[in-house]
Predicted model as a PDB file, atoms N, CA, C, CB and O in Angstrom, pLDDT in the B-factor column:
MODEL        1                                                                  
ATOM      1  N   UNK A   1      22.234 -34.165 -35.681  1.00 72.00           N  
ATOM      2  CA  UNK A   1      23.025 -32.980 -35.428  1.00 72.00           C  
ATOM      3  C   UNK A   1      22.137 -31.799 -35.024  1.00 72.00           C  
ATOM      4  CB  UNK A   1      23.849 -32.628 -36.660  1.00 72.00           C  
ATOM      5  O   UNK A   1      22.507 -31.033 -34.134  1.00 72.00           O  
ATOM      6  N   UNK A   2      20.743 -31.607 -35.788  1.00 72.00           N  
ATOM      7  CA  UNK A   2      19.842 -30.670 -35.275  1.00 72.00           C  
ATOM      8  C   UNK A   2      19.703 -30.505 -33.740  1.00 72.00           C  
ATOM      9  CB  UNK A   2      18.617 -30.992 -35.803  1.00 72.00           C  
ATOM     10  O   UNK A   2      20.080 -29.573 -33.029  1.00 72.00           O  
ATOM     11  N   UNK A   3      19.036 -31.703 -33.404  1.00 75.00           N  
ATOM     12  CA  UNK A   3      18.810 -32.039 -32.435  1.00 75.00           C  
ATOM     13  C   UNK A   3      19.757 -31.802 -31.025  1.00 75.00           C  
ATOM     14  CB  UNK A   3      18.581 -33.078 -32.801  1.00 75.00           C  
ATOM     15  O   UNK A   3      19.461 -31.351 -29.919  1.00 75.00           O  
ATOM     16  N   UNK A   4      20.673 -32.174 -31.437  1.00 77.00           N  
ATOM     17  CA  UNK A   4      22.052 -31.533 -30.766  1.00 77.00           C  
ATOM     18  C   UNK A   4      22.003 -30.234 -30.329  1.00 77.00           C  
ATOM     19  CB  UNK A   4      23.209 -31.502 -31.683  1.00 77.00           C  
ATOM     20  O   UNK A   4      21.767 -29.803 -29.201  1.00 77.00           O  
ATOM     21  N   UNK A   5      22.298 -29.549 -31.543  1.00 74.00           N  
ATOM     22  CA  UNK A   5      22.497 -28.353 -31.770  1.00 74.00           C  
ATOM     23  C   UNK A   5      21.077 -27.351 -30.995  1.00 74.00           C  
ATOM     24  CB  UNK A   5      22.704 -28.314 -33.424  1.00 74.00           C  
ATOM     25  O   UNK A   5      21.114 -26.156 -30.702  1.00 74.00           O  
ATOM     26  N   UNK A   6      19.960 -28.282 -30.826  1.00 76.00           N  
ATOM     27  CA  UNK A   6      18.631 -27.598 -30.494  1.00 76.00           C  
ATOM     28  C   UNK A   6      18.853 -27.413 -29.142  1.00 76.00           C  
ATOM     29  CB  UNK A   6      17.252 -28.401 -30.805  1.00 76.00           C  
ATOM     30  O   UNK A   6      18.540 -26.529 -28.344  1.00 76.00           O  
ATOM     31  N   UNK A   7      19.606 -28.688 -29.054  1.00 74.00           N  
ATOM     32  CA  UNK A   7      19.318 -28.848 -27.025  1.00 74.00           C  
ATOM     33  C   UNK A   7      20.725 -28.356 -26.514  1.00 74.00           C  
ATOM     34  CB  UNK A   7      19.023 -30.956 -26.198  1.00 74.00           C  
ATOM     35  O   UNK A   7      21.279 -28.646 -25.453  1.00 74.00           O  
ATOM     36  N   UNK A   8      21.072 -27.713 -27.316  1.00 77.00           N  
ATOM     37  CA  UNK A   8      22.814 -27.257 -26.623  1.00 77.00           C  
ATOM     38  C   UNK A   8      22.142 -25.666 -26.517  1.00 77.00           C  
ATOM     39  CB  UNK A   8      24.782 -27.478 -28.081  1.00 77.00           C  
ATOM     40  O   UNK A   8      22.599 -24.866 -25.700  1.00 77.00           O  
ATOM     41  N   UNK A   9      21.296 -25.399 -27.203  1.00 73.00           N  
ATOM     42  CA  UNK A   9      20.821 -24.027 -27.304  1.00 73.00           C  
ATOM     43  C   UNK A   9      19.615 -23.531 -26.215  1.00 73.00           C  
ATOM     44  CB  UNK A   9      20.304 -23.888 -28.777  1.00 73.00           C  
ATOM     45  O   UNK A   9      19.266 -22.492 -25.656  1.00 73.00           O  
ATOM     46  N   UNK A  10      19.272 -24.740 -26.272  1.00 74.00           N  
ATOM     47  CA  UNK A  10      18.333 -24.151 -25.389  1.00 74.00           C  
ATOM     48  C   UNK A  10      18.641 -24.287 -23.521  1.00 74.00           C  
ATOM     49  CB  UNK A  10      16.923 -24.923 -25.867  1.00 74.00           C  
ATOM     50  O   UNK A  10      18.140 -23.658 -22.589  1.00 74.00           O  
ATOM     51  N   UNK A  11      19.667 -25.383 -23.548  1.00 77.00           N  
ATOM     52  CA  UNK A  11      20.585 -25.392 -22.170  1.00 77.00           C  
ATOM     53  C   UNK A  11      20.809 -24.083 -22.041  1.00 77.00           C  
ATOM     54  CB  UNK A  11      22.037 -26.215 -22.160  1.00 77.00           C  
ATOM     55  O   UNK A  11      20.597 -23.588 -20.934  1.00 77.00           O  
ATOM     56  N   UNK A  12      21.297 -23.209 -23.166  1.00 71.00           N  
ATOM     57  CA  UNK A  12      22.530 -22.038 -23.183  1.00 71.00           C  
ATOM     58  C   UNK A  12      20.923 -21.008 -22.505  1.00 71.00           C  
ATOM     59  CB  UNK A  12      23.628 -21.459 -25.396  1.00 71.00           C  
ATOM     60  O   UNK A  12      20.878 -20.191 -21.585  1.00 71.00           O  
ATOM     61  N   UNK A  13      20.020 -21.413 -23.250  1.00 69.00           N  
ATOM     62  CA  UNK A  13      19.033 -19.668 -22.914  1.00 69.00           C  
ATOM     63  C   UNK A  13      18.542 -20.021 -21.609  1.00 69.00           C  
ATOM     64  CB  UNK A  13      17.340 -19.140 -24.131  1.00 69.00           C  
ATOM     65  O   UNK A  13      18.078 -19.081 -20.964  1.00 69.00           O  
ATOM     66  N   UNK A  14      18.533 -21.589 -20.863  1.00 71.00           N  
ATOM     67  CA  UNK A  14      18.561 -21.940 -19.521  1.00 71.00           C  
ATOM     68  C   UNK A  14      19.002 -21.219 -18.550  1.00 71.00           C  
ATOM     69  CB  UNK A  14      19.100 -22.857 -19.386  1.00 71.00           C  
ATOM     70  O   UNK A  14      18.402 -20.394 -17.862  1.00 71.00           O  
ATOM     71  N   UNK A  15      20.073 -21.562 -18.519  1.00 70.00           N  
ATOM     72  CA  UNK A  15      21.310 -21.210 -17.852  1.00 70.00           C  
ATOM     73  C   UNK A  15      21.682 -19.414 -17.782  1.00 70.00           C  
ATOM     74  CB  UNK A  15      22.495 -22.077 -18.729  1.00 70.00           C  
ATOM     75  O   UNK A  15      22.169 -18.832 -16.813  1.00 70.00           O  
ATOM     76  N   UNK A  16      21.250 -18.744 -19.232  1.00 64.00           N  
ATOM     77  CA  UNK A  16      21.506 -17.303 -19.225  1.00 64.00           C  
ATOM     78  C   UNK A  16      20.357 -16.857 -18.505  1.00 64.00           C  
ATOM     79  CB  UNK A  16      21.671 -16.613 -20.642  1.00 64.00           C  
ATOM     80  O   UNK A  16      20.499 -15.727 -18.036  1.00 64.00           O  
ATOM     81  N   UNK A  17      18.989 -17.542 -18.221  1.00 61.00           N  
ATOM     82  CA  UNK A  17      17.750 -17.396 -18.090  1.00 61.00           C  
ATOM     83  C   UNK A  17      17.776 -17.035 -16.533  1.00 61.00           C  
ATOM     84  CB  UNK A  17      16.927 -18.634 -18.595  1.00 61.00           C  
ATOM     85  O   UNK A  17      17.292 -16.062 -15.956  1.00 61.00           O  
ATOM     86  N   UNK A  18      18.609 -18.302 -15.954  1.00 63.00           N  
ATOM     87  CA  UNK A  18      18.941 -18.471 -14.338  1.00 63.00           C  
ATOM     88  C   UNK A  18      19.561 -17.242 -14.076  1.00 63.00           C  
ATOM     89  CB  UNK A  18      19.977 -19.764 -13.859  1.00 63.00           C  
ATOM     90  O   UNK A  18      18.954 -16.507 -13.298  1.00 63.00           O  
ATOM     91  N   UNK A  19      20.692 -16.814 -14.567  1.00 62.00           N  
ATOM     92  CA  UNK A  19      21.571 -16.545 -13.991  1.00 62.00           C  
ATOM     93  C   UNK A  19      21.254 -14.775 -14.053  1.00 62.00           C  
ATOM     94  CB  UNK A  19      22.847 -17.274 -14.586  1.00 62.00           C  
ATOM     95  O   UNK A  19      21.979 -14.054 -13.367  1.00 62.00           O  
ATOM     96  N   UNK A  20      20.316 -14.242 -14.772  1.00 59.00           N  
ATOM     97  CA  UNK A  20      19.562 -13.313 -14.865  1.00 59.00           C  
ATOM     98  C   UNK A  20      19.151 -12.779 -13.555  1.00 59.00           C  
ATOM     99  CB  UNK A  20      18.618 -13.672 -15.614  1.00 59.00           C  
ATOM    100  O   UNK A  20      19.443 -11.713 -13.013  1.00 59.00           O  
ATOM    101  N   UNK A  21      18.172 -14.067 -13.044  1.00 62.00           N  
ATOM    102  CA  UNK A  21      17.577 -13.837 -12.080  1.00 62.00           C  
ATOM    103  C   UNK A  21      18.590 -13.675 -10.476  1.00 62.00           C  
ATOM    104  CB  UNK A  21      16.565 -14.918 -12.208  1.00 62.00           C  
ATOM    105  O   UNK A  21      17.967 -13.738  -9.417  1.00 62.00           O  
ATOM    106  N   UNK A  22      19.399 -13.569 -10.461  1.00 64.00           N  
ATOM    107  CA  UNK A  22      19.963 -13.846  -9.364  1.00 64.00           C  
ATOM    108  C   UNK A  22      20.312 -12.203  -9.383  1.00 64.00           C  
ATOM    109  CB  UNK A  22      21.141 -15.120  -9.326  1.00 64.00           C  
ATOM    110  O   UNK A  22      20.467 -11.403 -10.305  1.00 64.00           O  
ATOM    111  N   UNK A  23      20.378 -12.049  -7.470  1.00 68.00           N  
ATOM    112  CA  UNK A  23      19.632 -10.249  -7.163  1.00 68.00           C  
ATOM    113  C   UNK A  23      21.070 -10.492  -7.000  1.00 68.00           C  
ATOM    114  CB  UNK A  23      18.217  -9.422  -5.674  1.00 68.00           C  
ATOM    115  O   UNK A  23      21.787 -11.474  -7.192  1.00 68.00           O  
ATOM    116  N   UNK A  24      21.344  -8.840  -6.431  1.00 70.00           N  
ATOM    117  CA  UNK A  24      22.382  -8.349  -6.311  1.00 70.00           C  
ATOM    118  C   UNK A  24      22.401  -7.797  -5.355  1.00 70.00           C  
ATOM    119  CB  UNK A  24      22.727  -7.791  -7.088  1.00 70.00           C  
ATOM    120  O   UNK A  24      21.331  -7.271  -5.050  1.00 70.00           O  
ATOM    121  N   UNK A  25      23.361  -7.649  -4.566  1.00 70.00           N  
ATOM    122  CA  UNK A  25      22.860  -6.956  -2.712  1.00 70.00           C  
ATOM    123  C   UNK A  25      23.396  -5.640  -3.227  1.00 70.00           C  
ATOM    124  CB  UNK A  25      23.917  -7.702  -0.779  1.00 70.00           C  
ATOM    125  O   UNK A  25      24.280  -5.327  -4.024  1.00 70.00           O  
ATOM    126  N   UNK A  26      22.555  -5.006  -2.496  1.00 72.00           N  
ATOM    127  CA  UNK A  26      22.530  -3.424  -2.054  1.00 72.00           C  
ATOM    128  C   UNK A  26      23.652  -3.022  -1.774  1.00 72.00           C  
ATOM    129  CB  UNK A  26      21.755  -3.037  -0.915  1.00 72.00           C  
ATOM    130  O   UNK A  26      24.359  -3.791  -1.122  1.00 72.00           O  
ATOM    131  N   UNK A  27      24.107  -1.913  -2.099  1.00 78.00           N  
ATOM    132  CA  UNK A  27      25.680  -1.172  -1.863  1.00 78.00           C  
ATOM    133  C   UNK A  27      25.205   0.014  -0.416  1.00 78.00           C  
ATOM    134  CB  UNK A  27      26.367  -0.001  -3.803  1.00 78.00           C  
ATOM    135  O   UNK A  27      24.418   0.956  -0.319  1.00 78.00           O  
ATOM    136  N   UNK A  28      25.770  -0.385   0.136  1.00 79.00           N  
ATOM    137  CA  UNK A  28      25.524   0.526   1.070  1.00 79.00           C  
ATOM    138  C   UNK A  28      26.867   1.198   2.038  1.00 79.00           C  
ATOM    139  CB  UNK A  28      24.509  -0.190   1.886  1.00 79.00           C  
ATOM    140  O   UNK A  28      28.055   0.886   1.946  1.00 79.00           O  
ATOM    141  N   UNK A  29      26.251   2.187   2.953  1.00 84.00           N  
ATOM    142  CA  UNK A  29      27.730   2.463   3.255  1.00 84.00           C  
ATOM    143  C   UNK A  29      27.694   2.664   4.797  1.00 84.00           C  
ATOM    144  CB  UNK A  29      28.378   3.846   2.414  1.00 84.00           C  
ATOM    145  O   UNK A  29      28.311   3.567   5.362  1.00 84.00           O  
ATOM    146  N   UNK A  30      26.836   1.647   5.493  1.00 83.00           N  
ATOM    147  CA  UNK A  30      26.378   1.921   6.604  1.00 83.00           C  
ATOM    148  C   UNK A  30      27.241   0.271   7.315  1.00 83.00           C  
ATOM    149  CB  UNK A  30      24.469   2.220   6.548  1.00 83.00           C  
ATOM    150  O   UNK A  30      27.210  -0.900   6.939  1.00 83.00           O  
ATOM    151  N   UNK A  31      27.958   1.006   8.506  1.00 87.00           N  
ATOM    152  CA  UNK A  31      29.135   0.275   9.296  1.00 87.00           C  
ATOM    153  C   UNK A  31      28.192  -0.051  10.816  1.00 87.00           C  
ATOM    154  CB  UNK A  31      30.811   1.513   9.548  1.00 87.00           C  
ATOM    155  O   UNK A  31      27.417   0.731  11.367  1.00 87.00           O  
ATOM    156  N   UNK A  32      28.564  -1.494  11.258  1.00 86.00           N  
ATOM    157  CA  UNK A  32      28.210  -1.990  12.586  1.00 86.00           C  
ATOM    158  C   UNK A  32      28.399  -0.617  13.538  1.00 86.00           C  
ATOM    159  CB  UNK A  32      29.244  -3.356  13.054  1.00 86.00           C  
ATOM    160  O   UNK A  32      29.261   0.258  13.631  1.00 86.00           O  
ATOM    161  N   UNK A  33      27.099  -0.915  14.206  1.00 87.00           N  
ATOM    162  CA  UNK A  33      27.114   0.622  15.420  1.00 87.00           C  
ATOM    163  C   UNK A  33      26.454   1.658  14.624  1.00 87.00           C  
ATOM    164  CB  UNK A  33      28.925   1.395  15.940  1.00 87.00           C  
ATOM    165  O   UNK A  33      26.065   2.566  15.359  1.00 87.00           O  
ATOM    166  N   UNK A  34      26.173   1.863  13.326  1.00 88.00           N  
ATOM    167  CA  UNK A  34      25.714   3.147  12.851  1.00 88.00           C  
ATOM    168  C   UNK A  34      24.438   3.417  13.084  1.00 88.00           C  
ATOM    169  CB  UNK A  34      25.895   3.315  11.573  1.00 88.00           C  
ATOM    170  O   UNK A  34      23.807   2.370  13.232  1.00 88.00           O  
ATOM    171  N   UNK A  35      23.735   4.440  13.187  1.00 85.00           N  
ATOM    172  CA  UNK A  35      22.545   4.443  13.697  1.00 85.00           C  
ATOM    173  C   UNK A  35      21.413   4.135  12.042  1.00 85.00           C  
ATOM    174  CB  UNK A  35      22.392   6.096  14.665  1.00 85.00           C  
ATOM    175  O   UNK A  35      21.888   4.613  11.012  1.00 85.00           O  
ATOM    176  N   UNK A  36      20.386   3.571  11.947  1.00 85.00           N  
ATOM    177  CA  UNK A  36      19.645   2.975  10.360  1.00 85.00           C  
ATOM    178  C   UNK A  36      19.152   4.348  10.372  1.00 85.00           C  
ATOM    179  CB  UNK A  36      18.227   1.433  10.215  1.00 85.00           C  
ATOM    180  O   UNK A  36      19.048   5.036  11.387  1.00 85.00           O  
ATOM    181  N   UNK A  37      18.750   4.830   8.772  1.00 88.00           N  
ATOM    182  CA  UNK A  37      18.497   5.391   8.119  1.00 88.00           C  
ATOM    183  C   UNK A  37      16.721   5.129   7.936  1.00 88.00           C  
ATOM    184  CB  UNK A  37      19.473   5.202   7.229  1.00 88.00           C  
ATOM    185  O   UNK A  37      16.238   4.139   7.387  1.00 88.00           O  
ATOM    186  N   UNK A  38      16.005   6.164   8.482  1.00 90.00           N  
ATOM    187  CA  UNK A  38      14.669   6.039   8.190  1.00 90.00           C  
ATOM    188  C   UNK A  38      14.412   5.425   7.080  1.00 90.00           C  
ATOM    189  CB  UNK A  38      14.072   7.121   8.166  1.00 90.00           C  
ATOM    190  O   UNK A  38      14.901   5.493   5.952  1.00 90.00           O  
ATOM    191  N   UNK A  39      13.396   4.684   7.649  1.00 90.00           N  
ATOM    192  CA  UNK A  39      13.100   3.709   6.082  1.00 90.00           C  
ATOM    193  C   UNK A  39      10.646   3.637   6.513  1.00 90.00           C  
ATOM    194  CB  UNK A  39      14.571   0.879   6.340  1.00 90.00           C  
ATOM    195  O   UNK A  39       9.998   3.501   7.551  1.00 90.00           O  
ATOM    196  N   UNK A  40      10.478   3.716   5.881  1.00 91.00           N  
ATOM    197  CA  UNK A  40       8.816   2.798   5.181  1.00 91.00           C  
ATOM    198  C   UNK A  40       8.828   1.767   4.803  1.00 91.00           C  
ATOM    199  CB  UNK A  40       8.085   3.205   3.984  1.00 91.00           C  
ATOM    200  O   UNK A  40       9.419   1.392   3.790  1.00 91.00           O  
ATOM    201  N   UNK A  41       7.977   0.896   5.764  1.00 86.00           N  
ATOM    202  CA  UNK A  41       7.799  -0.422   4.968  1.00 86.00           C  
ATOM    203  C   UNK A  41       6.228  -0.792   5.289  1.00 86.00           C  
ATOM    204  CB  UNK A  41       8.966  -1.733   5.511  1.00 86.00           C  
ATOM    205  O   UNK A  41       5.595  -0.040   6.030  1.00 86.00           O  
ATOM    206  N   UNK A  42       5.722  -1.742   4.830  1.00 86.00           N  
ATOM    207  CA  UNK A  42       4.518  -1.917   4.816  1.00 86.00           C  
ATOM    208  C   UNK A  42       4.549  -3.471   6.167  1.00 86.00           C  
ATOM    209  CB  UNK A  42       3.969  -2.125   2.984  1.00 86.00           C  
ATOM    210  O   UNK A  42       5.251  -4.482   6.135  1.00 86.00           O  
ATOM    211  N   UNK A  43       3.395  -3.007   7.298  1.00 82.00           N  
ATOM    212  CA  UNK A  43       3.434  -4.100   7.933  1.00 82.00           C  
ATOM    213  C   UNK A  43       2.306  -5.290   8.207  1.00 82.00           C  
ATOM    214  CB  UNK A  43       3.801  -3.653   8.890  1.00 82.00           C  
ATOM    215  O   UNK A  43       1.194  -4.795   8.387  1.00 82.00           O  
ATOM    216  N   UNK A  44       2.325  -6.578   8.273  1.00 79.00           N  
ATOM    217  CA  UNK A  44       1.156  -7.323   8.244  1.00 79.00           C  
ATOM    218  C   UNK A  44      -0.600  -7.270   8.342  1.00 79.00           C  
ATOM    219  CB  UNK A  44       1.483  -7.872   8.973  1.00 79.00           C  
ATOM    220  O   UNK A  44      -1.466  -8.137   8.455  1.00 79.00           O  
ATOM    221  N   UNK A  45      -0.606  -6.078   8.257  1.00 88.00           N  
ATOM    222  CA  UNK A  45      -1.833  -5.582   8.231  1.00 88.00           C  
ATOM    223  C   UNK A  45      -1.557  -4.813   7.309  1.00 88.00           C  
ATOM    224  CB  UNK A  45      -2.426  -5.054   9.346  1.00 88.00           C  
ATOM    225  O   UNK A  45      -2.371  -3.921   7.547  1.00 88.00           O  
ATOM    226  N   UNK A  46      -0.898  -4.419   6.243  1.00 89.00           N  
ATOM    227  CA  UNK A  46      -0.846  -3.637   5.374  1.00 89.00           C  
ATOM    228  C   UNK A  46      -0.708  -1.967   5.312  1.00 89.00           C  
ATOM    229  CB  UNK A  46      -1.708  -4.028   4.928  1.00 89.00           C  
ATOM    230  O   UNK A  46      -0.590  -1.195   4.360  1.00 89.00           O  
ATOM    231  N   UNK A  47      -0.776  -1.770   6.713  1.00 92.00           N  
ATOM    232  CA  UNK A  47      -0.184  -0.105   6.596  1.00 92.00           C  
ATOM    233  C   UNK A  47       1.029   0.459   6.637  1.00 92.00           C  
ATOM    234  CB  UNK A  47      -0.583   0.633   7.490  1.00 92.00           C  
ATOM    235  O   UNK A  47       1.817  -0.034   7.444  1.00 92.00           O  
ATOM    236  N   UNK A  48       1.296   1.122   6.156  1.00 94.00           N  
ATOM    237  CA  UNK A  48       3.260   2.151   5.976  1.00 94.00           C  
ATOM    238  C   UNK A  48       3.196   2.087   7.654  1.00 94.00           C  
ATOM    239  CB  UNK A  48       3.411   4.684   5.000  1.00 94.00           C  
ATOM    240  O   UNK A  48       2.200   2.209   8.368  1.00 94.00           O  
ATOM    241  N   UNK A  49       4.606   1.853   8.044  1.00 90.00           N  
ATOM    242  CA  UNK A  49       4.946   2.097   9.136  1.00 90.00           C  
ATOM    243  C   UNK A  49       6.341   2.686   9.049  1.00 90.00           C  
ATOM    244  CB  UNK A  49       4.772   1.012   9.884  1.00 90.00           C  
ATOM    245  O   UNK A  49       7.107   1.762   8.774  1.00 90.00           O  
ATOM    246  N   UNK A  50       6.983   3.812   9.166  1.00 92.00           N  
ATOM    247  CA  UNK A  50       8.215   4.409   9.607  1.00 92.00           C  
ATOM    248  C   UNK A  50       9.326   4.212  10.610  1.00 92.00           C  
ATOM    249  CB  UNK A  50       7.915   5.289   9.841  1.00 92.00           C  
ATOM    250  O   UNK A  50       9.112   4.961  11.563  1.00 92.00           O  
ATOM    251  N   UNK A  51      10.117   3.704  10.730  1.00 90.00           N  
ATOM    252  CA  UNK A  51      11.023   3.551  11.781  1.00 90.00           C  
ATOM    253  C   UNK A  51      11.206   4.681  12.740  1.00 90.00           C  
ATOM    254  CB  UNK A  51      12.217   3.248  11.247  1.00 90.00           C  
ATOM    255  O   UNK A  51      11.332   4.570  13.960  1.00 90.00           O  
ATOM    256  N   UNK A  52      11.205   5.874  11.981  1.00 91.00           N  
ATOM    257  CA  UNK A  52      11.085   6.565  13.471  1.00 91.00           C  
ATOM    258  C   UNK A  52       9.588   7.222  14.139  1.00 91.00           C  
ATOM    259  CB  UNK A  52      12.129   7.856  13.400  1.00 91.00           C  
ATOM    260  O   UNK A  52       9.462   8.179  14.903  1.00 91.00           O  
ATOM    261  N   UNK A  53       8.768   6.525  13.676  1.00 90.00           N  
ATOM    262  CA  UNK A  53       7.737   6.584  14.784  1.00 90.00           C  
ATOM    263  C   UNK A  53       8.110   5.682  16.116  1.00 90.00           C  
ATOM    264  CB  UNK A  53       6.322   6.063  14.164  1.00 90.00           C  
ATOM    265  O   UNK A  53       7.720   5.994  17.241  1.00 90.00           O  
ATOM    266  N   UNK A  54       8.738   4.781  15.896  1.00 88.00           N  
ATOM    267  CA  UNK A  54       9.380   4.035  16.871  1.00 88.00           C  
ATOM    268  C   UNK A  54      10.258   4.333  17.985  1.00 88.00           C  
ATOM    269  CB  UNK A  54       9.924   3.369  16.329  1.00 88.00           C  
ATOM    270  O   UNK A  54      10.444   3.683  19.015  1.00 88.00           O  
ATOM    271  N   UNK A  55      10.956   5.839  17.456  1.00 88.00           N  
ATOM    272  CA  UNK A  55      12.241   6.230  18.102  1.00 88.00           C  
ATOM    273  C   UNK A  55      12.240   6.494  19.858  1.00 88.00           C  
ATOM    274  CB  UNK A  55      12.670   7.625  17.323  1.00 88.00           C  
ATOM    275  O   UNK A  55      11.261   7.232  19.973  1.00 88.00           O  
ATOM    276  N   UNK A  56      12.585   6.369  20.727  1.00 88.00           N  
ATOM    277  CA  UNK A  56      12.209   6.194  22.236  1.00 88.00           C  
ATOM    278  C   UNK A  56      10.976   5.903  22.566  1.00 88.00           C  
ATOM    279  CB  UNK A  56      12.440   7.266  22.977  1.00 88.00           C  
ATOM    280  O   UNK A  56      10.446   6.574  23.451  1.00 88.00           O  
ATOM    281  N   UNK A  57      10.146   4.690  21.837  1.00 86.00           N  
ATOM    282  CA  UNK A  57       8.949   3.903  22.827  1.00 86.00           C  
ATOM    283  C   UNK A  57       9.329   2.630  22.935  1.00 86.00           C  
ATOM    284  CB  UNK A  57       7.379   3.850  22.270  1.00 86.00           C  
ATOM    285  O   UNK A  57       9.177   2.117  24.044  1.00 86.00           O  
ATOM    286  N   UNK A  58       9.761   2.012  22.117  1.00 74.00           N  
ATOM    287  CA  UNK A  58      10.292   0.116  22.165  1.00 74.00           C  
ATOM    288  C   UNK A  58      11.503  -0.082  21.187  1.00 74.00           C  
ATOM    289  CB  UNK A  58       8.854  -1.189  21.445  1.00 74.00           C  
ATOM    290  O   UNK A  58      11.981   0.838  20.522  1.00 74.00           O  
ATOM    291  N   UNK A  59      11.912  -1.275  21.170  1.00 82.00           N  
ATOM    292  CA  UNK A  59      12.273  -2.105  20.341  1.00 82.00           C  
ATOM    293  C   UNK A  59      12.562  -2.357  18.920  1.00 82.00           C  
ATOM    294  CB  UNK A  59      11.757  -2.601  20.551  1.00 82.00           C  
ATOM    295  O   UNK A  59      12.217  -3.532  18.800  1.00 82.00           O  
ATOM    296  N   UNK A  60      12.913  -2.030  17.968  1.00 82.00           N  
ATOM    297  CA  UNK A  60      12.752  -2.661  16.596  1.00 82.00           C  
ATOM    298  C   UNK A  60      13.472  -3.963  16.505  1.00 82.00           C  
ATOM    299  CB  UNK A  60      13.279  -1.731  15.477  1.00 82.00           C  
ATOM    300  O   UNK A  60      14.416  -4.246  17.243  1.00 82.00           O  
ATOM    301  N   UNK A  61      12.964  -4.805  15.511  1.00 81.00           N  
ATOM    302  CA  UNK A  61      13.771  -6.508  15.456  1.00 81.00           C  
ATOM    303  C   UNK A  61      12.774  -6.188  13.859  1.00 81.00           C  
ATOM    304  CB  UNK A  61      13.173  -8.431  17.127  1.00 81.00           C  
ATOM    305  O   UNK A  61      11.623  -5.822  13.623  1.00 81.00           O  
ATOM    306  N   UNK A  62      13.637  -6.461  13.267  1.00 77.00           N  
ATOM    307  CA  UNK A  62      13.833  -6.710  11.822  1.00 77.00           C  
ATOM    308  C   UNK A  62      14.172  -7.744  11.419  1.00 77.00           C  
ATOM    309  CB  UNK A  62      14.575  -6.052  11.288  1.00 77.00           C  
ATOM    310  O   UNK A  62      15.360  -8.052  11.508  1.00 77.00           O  
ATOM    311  N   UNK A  63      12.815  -9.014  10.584  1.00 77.00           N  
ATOM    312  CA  UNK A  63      13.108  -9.826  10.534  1.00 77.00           C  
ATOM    313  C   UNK A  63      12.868 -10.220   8.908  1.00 77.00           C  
ATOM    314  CB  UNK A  63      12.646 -10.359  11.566  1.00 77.00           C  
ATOM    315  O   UNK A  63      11.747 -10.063   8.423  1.00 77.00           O  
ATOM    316  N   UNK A  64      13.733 -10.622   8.279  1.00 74.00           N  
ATOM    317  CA  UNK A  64      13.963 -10.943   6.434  1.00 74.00           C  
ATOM    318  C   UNK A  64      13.511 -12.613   6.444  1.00 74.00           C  
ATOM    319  CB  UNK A  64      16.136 -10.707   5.690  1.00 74.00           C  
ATOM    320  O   UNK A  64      13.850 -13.572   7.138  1.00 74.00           O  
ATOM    321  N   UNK A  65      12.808 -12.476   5.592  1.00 74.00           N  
ATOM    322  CA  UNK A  65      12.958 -14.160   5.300  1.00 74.00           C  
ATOM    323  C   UNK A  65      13.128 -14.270   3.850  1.00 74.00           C  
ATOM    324  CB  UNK A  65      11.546 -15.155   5.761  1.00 74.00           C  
ATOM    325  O   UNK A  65      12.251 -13.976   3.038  1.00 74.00           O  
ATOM    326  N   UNK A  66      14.521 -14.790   3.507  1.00 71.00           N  
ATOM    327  CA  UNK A  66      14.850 -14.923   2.040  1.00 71.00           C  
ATOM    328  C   UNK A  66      13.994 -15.752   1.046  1.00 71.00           C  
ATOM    329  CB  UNK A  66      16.132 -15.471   1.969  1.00 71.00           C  
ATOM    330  O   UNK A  66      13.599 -15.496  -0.091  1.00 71.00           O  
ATOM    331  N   UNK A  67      13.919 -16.278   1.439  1.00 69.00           N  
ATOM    332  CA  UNK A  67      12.726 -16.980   0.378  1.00 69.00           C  
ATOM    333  C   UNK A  67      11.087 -17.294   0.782  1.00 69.00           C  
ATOM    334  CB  UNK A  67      13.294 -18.503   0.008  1.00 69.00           C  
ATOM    335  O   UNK A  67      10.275 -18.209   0.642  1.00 69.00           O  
ATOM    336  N   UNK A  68      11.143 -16.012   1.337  1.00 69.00           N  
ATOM    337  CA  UNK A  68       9.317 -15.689   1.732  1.00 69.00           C  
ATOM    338  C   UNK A  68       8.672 -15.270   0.150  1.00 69.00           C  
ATOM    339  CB  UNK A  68       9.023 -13.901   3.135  1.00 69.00           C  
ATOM    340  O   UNK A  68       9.236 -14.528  -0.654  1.00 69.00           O  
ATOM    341  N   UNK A  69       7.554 -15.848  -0.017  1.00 68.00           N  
ATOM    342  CA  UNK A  69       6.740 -15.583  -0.904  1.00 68.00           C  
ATOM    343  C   UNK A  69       7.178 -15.988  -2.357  1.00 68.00           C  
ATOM    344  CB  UNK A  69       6.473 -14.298  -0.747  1.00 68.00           C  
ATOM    345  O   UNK A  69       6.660 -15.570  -3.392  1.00 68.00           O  
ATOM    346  N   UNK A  70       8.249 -16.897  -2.251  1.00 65.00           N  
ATOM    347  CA  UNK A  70       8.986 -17.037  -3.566  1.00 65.00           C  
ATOM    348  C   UNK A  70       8.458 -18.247  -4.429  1.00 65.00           C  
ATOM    349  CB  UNK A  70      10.548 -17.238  -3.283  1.00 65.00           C  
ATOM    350  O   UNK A  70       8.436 -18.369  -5.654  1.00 65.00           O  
ATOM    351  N   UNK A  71       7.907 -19.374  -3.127  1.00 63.00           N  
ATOM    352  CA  UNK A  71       7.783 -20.508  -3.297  1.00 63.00           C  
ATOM    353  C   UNK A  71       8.950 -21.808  -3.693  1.00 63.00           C  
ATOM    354  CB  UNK A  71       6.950 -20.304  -4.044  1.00 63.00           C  
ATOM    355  O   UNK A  71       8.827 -22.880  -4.285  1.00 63.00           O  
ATOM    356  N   UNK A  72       9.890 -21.234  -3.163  1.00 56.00           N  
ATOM    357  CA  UNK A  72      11.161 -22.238  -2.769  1.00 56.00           C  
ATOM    358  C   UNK A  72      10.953 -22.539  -1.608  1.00 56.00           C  
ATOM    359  CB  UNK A  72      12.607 -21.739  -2.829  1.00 56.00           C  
ATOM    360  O   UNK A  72      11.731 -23.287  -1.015  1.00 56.00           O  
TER     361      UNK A  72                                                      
ENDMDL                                                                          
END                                                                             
């Protein structure tokens, strides 16, 4: 019955353990067509780069990879 009772418990702190981890998307209030909101991010060479240093010379393409660096 211990034994039982050990491994029903520790399924339970499993499972609460998982479900912890799971993100939550961003609330935002920005609609298709809206123009993005200056943002900083750091780029492959490691320096801050600003979106609107960008503003009338090229391109931006913004690319996410969900399970970059996660090791999934």
């Amino acid at each position: 019955m211990k034994k039982i009772l050990s491994v029903m418990v520790l399924t339970l702190l499993a499972s609460v353990a998982s479900i912890a981890q799971i993100p939550t998307a961003p609330q935002t209030s920005l609609k298709i067509g809206d123009k993005a909101p200056d943002f900083t991010l750091t780029d492959t060479q490691g320096n801050q780069v600003k979106l609107s240093e960008f503003k009338g010379k090229r391109n931006v393409v913004l690319a996410f990879y969900v399970l970059a660096f996660t090791g999934g």
